[in-house]
C-alpha positions as CSV (number, residue, x, y, z in Angstrom):
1,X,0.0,0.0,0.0
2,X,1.4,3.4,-0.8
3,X,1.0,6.3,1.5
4,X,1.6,9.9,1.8
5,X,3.2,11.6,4.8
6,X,1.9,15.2,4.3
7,X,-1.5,16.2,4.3
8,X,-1.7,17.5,0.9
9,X,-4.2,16.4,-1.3
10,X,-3.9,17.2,-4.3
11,X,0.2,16.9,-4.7
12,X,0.6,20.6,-6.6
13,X,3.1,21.3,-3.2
14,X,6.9,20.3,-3.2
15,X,9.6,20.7,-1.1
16,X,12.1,23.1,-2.1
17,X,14.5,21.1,-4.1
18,X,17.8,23.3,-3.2
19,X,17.1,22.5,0.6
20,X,19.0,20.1,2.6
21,X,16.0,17.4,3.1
22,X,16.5,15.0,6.5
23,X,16.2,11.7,5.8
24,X,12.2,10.9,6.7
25,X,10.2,7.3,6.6
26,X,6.6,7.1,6.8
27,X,4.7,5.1,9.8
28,X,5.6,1.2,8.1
29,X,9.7,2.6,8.1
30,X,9.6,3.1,4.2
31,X,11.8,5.8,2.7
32,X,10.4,9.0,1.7
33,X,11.4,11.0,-1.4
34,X,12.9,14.1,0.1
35,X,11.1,16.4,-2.4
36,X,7.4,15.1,-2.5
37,X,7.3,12.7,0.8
38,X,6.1,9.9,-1.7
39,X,7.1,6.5,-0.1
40,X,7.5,4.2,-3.6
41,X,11.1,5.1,-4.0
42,X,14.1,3.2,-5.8
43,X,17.5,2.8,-4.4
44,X,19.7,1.3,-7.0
45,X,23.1,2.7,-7.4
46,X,25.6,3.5,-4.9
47,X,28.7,5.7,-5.1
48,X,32.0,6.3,-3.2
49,X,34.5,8.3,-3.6
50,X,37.1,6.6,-1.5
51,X,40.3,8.6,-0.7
52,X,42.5,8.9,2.9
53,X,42.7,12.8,4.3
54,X,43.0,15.3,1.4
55,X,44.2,12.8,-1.2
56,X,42.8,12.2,-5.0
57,X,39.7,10.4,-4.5
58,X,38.9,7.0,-6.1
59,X,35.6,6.9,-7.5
60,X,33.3,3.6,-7.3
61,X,30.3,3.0,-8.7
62,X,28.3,-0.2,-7.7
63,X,24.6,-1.3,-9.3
64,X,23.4,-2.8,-6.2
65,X,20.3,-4.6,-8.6
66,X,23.4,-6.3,-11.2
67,X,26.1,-6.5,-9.3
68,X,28.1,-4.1,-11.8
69,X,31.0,-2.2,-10.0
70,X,33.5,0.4,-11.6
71,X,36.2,1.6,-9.9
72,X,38.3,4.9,-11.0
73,X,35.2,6.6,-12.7
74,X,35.4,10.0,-13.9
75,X,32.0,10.7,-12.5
76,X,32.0,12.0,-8.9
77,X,30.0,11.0,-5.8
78,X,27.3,13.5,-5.3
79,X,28.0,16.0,-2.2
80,X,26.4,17.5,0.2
81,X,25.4,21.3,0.3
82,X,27.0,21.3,4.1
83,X,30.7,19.8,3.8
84,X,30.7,19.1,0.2
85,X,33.9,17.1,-0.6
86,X,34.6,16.4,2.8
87,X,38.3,16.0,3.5
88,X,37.9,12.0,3.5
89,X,35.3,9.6,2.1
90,X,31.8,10.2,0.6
91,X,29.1,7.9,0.3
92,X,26.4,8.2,-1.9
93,X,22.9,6.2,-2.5
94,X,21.0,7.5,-5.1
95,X,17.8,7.0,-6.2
96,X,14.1,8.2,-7.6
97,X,10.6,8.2,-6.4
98,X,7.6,6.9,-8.7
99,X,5.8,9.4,-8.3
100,X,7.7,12.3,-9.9
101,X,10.0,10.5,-10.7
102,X,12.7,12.8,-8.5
103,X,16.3,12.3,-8.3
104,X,18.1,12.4,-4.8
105,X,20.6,10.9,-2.9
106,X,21.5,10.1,0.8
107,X,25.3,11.1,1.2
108,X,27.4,10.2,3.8
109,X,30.2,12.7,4.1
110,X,33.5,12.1,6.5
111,X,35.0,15.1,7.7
112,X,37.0,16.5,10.4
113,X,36.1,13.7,12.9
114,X,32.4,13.6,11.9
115,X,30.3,11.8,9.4
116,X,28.0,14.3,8.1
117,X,24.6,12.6,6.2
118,X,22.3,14.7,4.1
119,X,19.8,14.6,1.2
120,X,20.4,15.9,-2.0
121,X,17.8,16.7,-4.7
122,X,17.5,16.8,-7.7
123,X,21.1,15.4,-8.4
124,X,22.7,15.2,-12.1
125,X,23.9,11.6,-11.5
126,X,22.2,8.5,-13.2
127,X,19.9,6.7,-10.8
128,X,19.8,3.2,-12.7
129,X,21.8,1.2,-15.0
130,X,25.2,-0.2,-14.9
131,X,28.3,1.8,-14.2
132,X,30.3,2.5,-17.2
């Protein structure tokens, strides 16, 4: 069954897509799409730019659906509006929602000590289909 978080019925309001979205899960623990609280969203393709302190990252790209990894892409993790690059790793999951079909990712920033995790949408990053 899909549900709806917000109370508004007829779906015409959106969150503001530049804003740093928290992570939020409906009643039954089902992710939320950060721009239009719809709960039928798609996690399919992870991301990591792996690197120690201040060094040249490495960046991975894993399908988590085929299995497909590549390693030492030329496409970067998507960052965060707070720490961006972070001065160590980055995690990324991306995904879409059904419903308007919006991009967005979870990232996981390390920096400074801290592990920073925000939502980002839209992103420019593709959301399905195997690394190339």
């Amino acid at each position: 069954m899909i549900r709806r978080l917000r109370t508004d019925p007829d779906r015409t309001h959106e969150r503001n897509s530049s804003m740093n979205n928290p992570i939020r899960l409906d009643d039954n623990g089902l992710l939320l799409c950060p721009v239009c609280d719809w709960n039928a969203t798609h996690m399919e393709i992870v991301r990591v730019a792996a690197r120690r302190e201040d060094r040249d990252f490495n960046e991975i790209t894993v399908n988590a659906i085929t299995g497909q990894i590549a390693t030492h892409g030329e496409v970067s993790a998507p960052t965060g509006p707070k720490e961006h690059e972070g001065r160590r790793q980055r995690i990324a999951l991306t995904g879409y929602c059904e419903e308007g079909n919006h991009s967005f990712a979870i990232v996981f920033t390390q920096h400074k000590g801290g592990t920073y995790v925000e939502t980002v949408a839209p992103i420019a990053h593709e959301v399905v289909g195997d690394p190339s």
